[in-house]
MITIFI-179843 format. One record per atom (N, C-alpha, C): residue in one letter; x, y, z. Coordinates in steps of 0.001 Angstrom, whole numbers, padded with zeros to 6 digits, always signed. Example, Ala and Ser with C-alpha at 12.3 -4.5 7.8 and 13.67 -1.06 7.14 Angstrom:
BEGIN
a+013190-005690+007800/a+012300-004500+007800/a+013200-003300+007800/s+012850-002250+007080/s+013670-001060+007140/s+012900+000030+007870/
END
This chain:
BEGIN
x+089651+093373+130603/x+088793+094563+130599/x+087727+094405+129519/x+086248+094702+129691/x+085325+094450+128998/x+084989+095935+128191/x+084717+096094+126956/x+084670+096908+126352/x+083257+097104+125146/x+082961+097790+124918/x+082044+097806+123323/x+082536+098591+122473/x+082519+097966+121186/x+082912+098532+120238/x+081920+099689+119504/x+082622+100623+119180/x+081568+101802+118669/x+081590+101678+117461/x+082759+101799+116637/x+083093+101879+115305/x+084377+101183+114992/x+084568+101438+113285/x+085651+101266+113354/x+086901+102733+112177/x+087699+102554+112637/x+088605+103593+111923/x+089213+103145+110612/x+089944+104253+110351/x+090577+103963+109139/x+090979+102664+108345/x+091817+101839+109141/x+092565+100918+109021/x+091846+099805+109744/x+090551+099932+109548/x+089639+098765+110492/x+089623+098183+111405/x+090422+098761+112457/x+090376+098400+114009/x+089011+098802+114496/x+088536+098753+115588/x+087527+098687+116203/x+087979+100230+117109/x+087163+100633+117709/x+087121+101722+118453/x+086408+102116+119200/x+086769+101835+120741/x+086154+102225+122378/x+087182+103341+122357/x+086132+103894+124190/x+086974+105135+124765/x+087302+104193+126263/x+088510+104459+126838/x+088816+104340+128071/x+089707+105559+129018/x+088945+105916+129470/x+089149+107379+130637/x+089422+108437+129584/x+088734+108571+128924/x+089045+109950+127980/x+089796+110272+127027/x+089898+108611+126647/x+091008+108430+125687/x+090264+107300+124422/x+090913+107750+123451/x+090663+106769+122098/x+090902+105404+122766/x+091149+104729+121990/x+091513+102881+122309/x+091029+102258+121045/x+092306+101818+120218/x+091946+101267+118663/x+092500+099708+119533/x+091131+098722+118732/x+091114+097386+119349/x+091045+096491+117977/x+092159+095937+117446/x+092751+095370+116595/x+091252+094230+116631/x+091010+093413+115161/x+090317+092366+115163/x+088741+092346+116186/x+088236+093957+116160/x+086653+094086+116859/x+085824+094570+115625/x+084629+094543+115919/x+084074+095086+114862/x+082423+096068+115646/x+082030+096807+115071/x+081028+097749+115635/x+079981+096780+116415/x+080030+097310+117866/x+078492+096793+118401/x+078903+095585+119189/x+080260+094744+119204/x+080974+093957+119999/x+081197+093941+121138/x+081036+093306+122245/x+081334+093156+123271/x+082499+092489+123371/x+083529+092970+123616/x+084530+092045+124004/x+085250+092270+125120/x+086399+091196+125430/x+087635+091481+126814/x+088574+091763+126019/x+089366+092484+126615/x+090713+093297+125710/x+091775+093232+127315/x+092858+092966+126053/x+094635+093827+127356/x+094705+094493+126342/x+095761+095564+126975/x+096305+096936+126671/x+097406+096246+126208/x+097452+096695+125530/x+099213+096475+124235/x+100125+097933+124539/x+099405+098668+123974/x+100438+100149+124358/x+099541+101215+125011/x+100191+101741+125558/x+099533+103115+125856/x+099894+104217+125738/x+099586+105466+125038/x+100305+106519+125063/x+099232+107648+125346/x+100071+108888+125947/x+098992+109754+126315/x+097670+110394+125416/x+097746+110250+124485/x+096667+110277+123570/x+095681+109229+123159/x+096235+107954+122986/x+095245+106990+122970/x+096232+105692+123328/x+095199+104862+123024/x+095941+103153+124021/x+095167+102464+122426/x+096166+101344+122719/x+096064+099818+121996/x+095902+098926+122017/x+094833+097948+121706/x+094843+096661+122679/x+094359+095826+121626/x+094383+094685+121906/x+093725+093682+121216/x+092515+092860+122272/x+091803+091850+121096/x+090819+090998+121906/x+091638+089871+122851/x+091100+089775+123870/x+091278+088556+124431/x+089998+087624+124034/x+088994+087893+123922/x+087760+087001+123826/x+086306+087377+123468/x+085805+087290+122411/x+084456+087836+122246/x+083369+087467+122718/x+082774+088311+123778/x+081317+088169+124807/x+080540+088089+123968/x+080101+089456+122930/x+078488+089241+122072/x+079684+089657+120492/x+079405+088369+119822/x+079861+088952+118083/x+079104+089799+117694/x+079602+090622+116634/x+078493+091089+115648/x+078097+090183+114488/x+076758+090751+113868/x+076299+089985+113105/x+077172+089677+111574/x+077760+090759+111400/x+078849+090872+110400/x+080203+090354+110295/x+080916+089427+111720/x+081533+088450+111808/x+081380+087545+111190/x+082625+086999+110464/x+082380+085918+110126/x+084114+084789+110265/x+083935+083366+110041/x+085158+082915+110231/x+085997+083219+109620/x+087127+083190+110254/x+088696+083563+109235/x+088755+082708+108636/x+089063+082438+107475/x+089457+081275+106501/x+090852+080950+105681/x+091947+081597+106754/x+093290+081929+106665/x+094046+081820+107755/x+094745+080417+107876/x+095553+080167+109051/x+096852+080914+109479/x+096982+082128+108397/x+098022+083278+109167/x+097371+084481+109627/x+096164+084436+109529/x+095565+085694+109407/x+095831+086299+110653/x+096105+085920+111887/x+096253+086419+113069/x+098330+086576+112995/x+098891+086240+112017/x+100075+085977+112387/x+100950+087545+111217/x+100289+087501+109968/x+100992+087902+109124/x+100650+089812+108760/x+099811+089676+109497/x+099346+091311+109114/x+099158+091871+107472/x+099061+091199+106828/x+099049+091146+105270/x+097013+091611+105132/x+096483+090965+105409/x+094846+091518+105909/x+094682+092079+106980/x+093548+092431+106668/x+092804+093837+108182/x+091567+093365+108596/x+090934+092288+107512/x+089389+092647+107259/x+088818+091492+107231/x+089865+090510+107164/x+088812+089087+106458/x+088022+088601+108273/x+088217+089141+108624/x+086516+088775+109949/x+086025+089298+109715/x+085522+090056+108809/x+084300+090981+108524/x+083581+090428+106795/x+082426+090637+107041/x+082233+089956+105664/x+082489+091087+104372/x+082529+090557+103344/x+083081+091269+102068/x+081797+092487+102035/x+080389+091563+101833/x+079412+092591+101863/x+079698+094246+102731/x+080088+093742+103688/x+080478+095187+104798/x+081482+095833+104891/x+083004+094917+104257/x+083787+095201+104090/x+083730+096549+103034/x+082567+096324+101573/x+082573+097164+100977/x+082002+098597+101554/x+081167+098496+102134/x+080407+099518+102950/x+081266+100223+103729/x+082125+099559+104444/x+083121+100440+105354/x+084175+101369+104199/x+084165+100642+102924/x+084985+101450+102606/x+084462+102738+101839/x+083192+103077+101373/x+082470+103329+100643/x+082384+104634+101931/x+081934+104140+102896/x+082072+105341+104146/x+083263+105820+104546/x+084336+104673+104189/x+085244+105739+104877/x+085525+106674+103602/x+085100+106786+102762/x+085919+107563+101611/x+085186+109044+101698/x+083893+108731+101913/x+082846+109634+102127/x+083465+110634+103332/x+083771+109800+104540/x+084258+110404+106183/x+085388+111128+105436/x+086658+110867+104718/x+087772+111471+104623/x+087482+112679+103848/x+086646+112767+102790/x+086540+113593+101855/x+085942+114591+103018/x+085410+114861+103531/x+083982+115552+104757/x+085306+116527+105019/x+085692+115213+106664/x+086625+116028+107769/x+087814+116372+106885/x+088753+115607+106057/x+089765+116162+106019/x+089955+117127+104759/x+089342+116859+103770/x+089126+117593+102392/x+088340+118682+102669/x+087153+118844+103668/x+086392+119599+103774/x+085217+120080+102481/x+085232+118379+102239/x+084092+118651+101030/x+083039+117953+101202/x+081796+118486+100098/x+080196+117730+100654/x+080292+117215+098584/x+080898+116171+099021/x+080716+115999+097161/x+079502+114575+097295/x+079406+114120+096592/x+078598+112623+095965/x+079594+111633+095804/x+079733+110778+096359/x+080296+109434+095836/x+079592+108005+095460/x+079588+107884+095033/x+079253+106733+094070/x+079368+105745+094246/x+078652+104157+094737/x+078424+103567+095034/x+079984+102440+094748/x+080562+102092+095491/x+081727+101116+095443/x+081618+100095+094200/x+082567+100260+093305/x+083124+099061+092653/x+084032+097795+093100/x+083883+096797+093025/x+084387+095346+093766/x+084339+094177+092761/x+085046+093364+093046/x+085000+092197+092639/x+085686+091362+093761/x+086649+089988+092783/x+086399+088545+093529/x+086993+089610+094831/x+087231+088646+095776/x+087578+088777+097104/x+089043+088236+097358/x+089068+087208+096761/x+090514+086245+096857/x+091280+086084+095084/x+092314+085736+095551/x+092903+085605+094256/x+093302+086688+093266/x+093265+087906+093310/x+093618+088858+092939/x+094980+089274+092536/x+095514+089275+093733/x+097101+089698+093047/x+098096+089041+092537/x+098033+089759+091126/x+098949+089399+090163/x+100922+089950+090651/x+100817+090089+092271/x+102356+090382+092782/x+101985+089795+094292/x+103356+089154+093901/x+104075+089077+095747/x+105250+089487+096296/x+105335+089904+097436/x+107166+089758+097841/x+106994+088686+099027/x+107866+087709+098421/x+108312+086896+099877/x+109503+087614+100529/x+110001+087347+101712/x+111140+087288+102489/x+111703+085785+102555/x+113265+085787+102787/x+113776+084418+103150/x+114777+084871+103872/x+114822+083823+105099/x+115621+084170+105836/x+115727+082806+107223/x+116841+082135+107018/x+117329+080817+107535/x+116902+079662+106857/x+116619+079441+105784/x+116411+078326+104885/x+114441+078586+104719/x+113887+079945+105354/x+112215+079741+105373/x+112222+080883+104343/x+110871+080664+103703/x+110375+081261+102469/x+108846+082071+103000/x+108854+082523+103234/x+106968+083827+103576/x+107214+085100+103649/x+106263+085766+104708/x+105998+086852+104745/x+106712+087147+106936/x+106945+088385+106540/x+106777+088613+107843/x+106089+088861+109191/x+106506+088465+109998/x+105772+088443+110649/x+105138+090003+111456/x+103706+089799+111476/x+103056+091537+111882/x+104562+092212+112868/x+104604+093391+112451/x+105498+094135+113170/x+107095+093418+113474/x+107440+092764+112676/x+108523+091990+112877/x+109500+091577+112106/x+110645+090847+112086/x+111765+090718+110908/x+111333+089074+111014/x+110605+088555+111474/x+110937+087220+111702/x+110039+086544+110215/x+110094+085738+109832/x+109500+084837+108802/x+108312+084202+108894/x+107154+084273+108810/x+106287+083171+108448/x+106167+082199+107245/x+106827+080895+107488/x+106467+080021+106443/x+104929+080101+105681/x+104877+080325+104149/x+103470+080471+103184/x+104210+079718+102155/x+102696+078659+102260/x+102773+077551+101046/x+101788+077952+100070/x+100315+078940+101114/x+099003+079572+100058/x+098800+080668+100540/x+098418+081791+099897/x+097930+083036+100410/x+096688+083210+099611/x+095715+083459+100143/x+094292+083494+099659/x+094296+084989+098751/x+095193+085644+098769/x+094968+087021+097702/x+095853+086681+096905/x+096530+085557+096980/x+097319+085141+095497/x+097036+084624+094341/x+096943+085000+093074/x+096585+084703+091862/x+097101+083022+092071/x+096238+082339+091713/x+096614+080733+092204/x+097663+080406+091481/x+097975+080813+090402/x+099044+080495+089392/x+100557+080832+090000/x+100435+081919+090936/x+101238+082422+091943/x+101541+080985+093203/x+100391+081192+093454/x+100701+080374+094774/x+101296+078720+093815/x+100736+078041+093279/x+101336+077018+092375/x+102802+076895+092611/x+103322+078037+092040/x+104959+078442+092060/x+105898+078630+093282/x+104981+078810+094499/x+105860+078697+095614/x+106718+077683+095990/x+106148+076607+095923/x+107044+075548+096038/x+108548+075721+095032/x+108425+076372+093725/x+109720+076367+093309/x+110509+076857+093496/x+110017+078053+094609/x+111402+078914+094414/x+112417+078383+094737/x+113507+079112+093800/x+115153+078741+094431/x+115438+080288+093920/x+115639+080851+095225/x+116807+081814+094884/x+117891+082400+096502/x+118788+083008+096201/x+119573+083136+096912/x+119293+084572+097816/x+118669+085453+097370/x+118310+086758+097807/x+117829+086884+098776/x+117232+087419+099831/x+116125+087765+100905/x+115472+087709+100543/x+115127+089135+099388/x+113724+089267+099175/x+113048+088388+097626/x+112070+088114+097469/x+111816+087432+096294/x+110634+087977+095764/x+110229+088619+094077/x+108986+088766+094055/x+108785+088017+092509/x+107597+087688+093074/x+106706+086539+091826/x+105411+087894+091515/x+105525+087409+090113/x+104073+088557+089000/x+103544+087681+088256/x+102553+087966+088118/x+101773+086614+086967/x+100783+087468+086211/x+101258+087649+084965/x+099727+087642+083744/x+098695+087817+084453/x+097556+089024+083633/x+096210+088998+084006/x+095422+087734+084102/x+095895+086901+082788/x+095098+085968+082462/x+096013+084511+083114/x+096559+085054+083795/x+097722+083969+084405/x+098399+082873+083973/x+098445+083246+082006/x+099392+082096+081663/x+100333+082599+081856/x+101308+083572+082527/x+103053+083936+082155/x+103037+083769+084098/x+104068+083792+084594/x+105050+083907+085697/x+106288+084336+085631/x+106354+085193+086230/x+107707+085929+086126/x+108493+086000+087707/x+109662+085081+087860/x+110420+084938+088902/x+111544+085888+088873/x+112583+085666+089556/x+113734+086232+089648/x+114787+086137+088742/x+114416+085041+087633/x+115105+084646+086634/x+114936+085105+085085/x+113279+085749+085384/x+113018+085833+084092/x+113110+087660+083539/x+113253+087664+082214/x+113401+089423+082398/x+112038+090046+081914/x+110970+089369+081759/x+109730+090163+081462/x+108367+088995+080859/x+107697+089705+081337/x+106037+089039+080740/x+105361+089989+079969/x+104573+089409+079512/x+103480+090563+078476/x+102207+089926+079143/x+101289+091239+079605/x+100071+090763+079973/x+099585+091675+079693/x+097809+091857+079689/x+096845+092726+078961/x+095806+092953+079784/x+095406+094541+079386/x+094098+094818+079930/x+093629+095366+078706/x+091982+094476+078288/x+091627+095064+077525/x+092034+094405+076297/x+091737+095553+075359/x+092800+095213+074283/x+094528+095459+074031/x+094742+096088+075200/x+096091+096629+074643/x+097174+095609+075556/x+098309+095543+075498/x+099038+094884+075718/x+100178+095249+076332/x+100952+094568+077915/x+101789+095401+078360/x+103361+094769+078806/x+104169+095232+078483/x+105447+094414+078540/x+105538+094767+080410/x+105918+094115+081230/x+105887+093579+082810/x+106999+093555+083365/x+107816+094058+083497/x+109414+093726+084473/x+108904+093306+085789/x+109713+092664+086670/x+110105+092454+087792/x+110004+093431+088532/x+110782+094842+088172/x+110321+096007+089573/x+109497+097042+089162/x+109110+097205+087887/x+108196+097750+087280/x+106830+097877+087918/x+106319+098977+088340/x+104140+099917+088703/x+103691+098824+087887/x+102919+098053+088212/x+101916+097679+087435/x+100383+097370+088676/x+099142+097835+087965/x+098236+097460+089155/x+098087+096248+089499/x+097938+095826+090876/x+097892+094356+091365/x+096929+093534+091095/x+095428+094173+090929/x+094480+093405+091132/x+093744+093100+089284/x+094054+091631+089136/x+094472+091443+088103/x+092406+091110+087631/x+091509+091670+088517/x+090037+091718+088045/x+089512+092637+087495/x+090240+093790+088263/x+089495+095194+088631/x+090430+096079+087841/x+091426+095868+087322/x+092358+096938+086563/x+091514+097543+085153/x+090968+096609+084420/x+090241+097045+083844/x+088769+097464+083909/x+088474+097603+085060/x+086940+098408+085198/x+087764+100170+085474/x+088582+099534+086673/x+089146+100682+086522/x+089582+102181+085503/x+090427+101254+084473/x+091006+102108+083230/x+089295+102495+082723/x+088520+101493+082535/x+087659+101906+081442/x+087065+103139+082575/x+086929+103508+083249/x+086174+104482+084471/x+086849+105714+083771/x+088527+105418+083701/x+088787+106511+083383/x+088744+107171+081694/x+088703+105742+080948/x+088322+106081+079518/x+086984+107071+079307/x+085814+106415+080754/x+084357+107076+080314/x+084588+108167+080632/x+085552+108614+081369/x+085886+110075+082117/x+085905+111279+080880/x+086650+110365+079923/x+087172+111724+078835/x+085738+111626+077612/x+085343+112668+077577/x+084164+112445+077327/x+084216+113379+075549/x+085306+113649+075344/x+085504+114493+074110/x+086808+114418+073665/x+086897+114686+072579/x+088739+114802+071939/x+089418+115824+072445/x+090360+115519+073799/x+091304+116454+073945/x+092204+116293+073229/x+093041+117666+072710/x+094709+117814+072282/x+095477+117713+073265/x+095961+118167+074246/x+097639+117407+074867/x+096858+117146+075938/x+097435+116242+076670/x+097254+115150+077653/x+098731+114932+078405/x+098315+115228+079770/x+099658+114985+080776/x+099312+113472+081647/x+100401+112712+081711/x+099988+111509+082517/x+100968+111598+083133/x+100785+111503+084533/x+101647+111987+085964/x+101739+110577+086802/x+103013+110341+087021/x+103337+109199+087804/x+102776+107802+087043/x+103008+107665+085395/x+102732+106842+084281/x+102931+105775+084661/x+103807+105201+085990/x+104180+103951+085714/x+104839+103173+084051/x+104289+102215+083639/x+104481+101729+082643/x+103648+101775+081211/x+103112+103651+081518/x+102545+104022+080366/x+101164+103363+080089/x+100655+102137+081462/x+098881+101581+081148/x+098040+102302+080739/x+097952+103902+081552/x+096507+104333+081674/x+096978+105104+080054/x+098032+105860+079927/x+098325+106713+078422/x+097949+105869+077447/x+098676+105201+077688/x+098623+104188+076430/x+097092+103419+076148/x+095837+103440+077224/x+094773+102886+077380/x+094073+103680+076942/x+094324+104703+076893/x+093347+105910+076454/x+093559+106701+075149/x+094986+106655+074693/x+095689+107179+073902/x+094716+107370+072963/x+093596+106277+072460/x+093061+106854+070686/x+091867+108006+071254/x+091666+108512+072812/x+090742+109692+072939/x+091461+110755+072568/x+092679+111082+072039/x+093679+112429+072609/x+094133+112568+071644/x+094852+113593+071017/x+095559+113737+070318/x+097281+113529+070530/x+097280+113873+071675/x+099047+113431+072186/x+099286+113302+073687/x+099935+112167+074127/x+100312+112209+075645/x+101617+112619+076059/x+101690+112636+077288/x+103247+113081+077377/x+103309+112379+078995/x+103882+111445+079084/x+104026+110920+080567/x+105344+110478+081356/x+104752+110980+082901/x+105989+111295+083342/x+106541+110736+084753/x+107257+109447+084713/x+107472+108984+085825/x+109121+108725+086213/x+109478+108557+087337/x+111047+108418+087846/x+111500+107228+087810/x+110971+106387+087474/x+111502+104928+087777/x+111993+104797+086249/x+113379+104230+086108/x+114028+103777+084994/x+113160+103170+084468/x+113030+101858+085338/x+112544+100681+084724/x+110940+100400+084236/x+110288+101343+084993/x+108833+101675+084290/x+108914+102325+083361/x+110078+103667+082717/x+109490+104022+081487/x+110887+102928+080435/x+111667+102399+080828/x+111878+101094+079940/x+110777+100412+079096/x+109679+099886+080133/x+108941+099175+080106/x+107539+100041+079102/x+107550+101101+079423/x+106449+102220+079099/x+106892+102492+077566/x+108261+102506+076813/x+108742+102668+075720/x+108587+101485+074744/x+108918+099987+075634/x+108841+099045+075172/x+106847+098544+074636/x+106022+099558+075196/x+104747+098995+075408/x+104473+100352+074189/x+105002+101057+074061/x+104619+101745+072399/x+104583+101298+071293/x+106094+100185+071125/x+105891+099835+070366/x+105053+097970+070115/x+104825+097851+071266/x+104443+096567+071323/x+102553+096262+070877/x+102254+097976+071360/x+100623+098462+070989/x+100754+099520+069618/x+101676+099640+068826/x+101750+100518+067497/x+100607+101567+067506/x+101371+102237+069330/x+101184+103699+069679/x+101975+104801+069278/x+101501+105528+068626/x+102662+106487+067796/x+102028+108162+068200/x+101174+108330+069216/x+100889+109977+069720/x+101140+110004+071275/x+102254+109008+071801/x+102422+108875+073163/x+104242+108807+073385/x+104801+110019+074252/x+106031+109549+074703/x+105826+110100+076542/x+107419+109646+076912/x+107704+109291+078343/x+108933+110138+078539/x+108991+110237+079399/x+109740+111486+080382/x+110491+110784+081769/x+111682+110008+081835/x+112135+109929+082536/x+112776+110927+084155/x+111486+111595+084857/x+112317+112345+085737/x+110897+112102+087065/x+111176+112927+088038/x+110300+113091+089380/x+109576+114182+088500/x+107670+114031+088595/x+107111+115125+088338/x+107317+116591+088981/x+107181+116718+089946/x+107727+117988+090583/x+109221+118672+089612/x+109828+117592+088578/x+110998+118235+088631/x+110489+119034+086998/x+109347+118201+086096/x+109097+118737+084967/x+107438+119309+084710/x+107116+119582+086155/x+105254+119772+086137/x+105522+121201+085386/x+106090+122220+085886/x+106712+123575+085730/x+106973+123653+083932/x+107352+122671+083343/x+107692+123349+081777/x+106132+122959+080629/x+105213+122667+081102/x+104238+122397+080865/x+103099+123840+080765/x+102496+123926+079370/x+101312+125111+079525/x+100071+124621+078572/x+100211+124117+077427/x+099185+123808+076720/x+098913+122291+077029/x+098069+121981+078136/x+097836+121168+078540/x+096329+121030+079198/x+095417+120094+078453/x+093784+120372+078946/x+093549+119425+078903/x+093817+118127+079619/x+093942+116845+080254/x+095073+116662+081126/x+094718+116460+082450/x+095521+115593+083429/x+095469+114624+083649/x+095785+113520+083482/x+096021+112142+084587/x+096521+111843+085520/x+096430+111790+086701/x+097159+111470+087712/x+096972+109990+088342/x+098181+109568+089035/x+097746+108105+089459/x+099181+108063+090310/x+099262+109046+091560/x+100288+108833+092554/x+100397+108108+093377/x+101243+107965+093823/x+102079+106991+094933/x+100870+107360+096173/x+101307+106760+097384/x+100113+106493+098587/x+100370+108100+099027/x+101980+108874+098966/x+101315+110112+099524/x+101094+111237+098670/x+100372+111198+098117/x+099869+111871+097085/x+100299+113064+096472/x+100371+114023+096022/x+100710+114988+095516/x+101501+116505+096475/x+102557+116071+095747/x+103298+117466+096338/x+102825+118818+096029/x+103153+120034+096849/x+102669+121051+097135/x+103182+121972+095665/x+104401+121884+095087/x+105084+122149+093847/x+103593+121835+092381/x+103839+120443+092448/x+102760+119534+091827/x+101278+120299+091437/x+100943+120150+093258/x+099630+121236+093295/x+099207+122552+092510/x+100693+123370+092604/x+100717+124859+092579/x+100309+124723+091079/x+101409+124571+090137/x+101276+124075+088961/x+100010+123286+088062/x+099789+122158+088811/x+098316+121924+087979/x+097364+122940+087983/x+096993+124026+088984/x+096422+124920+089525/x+096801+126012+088125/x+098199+126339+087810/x+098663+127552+086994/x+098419+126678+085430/x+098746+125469+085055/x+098401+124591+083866/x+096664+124863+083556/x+096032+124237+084496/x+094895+125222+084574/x+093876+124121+083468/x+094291+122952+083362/x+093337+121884+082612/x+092170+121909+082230/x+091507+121477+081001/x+090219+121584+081245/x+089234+120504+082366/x+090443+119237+082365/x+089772+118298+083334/x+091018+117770+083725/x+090355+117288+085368/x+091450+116331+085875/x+091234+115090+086243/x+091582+113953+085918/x+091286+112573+086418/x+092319+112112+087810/x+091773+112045+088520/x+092587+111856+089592/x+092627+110397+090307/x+093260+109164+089792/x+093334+107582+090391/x+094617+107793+091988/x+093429+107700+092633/x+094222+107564+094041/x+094260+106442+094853/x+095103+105860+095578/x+094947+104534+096451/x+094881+104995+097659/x+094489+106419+098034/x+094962+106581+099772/x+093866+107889+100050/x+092483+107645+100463/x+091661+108473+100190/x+091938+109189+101070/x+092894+109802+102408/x+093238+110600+103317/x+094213+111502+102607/x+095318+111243+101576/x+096076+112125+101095/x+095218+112753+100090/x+094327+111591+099218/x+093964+112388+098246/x+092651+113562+098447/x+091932+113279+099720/x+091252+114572+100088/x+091883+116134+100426/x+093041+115343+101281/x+093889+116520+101088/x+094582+117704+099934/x+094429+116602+098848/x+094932+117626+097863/x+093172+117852+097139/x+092659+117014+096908/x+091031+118113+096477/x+090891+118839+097121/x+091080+119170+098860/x+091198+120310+099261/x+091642+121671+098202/x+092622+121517+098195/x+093416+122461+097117/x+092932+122970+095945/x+093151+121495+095176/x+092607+121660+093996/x+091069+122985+093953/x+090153+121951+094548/x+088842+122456+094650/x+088816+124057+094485/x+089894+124772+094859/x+089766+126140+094606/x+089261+126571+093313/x+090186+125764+092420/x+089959+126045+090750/x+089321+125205+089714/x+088799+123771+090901/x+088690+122824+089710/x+087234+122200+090346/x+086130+122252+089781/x+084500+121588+090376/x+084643+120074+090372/x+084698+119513+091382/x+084872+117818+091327/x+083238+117357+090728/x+083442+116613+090105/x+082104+115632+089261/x+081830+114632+089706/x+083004+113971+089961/x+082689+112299+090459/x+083643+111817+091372/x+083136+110426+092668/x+084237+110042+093183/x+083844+108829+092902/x+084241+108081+092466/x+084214+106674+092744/x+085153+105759+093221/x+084967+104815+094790/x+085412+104124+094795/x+085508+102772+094648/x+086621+101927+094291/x+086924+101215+093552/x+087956+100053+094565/x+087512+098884+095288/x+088159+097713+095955/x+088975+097057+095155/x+090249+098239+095161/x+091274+097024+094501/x+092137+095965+095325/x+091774+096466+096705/x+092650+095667+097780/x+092064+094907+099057/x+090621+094306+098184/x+090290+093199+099204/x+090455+092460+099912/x+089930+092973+101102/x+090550+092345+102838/x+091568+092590+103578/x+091834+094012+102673/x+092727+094966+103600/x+092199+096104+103539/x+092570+097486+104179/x+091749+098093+104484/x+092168+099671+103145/x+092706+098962+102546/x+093327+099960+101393/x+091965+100280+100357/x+091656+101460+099791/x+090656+101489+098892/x+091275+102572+097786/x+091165+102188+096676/x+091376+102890+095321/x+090096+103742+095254/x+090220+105101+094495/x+089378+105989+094417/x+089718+106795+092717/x+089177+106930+092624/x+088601+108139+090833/x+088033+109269+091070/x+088403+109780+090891/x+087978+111243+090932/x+087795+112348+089698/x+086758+112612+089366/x+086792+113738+087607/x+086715+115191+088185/x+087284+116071+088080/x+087426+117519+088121/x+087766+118183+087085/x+086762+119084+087108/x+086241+120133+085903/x+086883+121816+085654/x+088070+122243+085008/x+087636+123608+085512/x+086439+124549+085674/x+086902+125120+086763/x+085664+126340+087200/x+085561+127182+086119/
END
């Protein structure tokens, strides 16, 4: 079946109509002519992939990754980086519109390299093979290189030995440390400050862009606040990165082993106006009142309705909001927006050649 591509969606599929129906076409890109089969169909929309491209677009370009059709780990690398940024820059714009229902300004995309970025992997193993899985599947793809692997990463594949399924390798910003299944921690840095690294420990992946990032949010605070809330802290980066703007932080995440790691990084940066809160925010947003800094930096589905109510009654003088999932996080500026004037969005490509985009957000009380 011959088709043209109109656009593309969220997750960078391509997008025709057939009989009155959506049709997301895996690996098309806007303005394409291609032949497609139907993969699924359901009464709302159908699925298909290419069989063969009639007219490319000009924004095609070769894959340069011999799993790329196999591993589902990228979305994007047929599209060039240049456009890649653009799509994301729009889609952040599209989500904020329809689903936030806001007309704000966003700010021209932050990016860097393209490849080599992540400072994390998880392999799978399973029958004597070592990779990733396969798209939609339990089965294994053998990986000797992955082009978003910090090379110091990929180097190390060949060594693994371990007995587990799953396996994950982390490497230093600056990629002298590696940390396997054997080891109990690395110290790596953004900036000036310095961060102790576990194995299952939040830390951001993209070992270019973490610090344009933080500093985005350093330029954010633009005066000496007194208390400071940092929500979903991970391992205490962004508190602890910002710590000499504030007079005191207080941060608060559920994972043991991130505020292990978040305690261990106080004293490792001879931070002495910053502690950590071992619990789920929702469970301690509520005992909080003199508080006129927020940080936030949640998980992909963004902020609970509890969460919401509360920052809303806390009543901040500003909120910094680091999101990775610009569909949840419009959803909650929805909200917010009642009480709080958004200033800035910027997004920020921490997950080049997939279709994931990091976003910043400054909100002001009204």
């Amino acid at each position: 079946m011959r088709v043209k591509i109109e656009k593309l969606d969220n997750f960078g599929r391509g997008i025709t109509y057939l009989n009155n129906r959506i049709c997301f076409v895996e690996n098309a890109l806007p303005g394409e002519i291609v032949d497609i089969d139907i993969i699924k169909e359901k009464s709302k929309y159908i699925e298909a992939k290419v069989v063969s491209i009639i007219e490319p677009s000009k924004d095609r370009i070769k894959v340069d990754c011999p799993y790329y059709d196999l591993c589902g780990g990228c979305s994007l690398r047929h599209l060039s980086y240049e456009k890649e940024n653009l799509f994301k820059e729009e889609k952040v714009k599209d989500l904020l519109n329809h689903i936030g229902k806001l007309n704000v300004k966003v700010n021209s995309i932050i990016s860097g390299p393209e490849n080599n970025y992540r400072n994390k992997v998880t392999f799978h193993k399973s029958k004597g093979k070592i990779g990733y899985f396969a798209k939609g599947t339990k089965n294994i793809i053998p990986i000797d290189n992955c082009l978003l692997l910090d090379k110091v990463i990929n180097n190390n594949i060949k060594n693994i030995k371990a007995d587990s399924n799953e396996i994950v390798i982390r490497s230093s910003n600056d990629s002298s440390e590696v940390l396997m299944n054997g080891n109990n921690s690395i110290i790596t840095s953004i900036g000036d400050k310095k961060y102790y690294l576990s194995i299952d420990s939040f830390f951001q992946v993209n070992k270019y862009l973490t610090k344009e990032l933080y500093d985005l949010v350093r330029k954010s605070i633009n005066k000496k606040y007194s208390n400071c809330l940092d929500l979903y802290c991970g391992t205490g980066t962004i508190g602890i990165y910002i710590s000499d703007l504030v007079d005191s932080v207080i941060g608060i995440d559920y994972s043991e082993s991130n505020i292990k790691d978040a305690n261990r990084n106080i004293e490792l940066n001879n931070t002495n106006n910053i502690s950590f809160i071992c619990d789920k925010v929702e469970n301690k947003i509520d005992t909080f009142k003199d508080v006129n800094l927020v940080i936030i930096d949640p998980p992909r589905a963004g902020l609970d309705s509890k969460t919401i109510k509360y920052l809303i009654e806390i009543n901040p003088e500003k909120i910094i909001y680091v999101s990775c999932d610009p569909a949840t996080l419009s959803r909650d500026l929805n909200e917010l927006n009642t009480n709080f004037d958004i200033l800035e969005v910027t997004p920020v490509n921490m997950f080049p050649r997939t279709y994931h985009c990091e976003s910043i957000v400054v909100l002001e009380r009204k």
